[in-house]
C-alpha positions in Angstrom: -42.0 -4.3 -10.1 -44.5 -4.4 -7.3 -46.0 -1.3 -8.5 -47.5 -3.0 -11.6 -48.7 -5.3 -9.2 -50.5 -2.8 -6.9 -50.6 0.2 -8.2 -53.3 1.6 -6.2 -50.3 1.3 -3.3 -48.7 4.4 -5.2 -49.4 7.4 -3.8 -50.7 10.1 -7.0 -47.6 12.5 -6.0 -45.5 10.0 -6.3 -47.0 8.3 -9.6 -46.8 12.0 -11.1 -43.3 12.2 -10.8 -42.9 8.8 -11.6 -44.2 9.9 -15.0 -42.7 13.2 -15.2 -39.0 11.4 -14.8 -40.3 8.8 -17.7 -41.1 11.8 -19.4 -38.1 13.7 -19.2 -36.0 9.9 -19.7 -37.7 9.8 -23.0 -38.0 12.9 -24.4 -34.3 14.4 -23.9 -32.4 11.9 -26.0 -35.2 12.5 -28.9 -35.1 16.5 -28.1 -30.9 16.3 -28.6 -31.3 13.6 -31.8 
């Protein structure tokens, strides 16, 4: 992806909820194991 490439290109918002859906994405299958 180009954002590992340039990740200064990604705006902070947009990086925070990049994480947050990561987050969720890996943490629900876990919380409902």
């Amino acid at each position: 992806m180009l954002g590992d490439k340039t990740p200064v290109l990604i705006p902070p918002l947009q990086r925070v909820d990049a994480e947050a859906r990561a987050d969720k994405t890996v943490h629900i299958p876990f919380d409902k194991a």
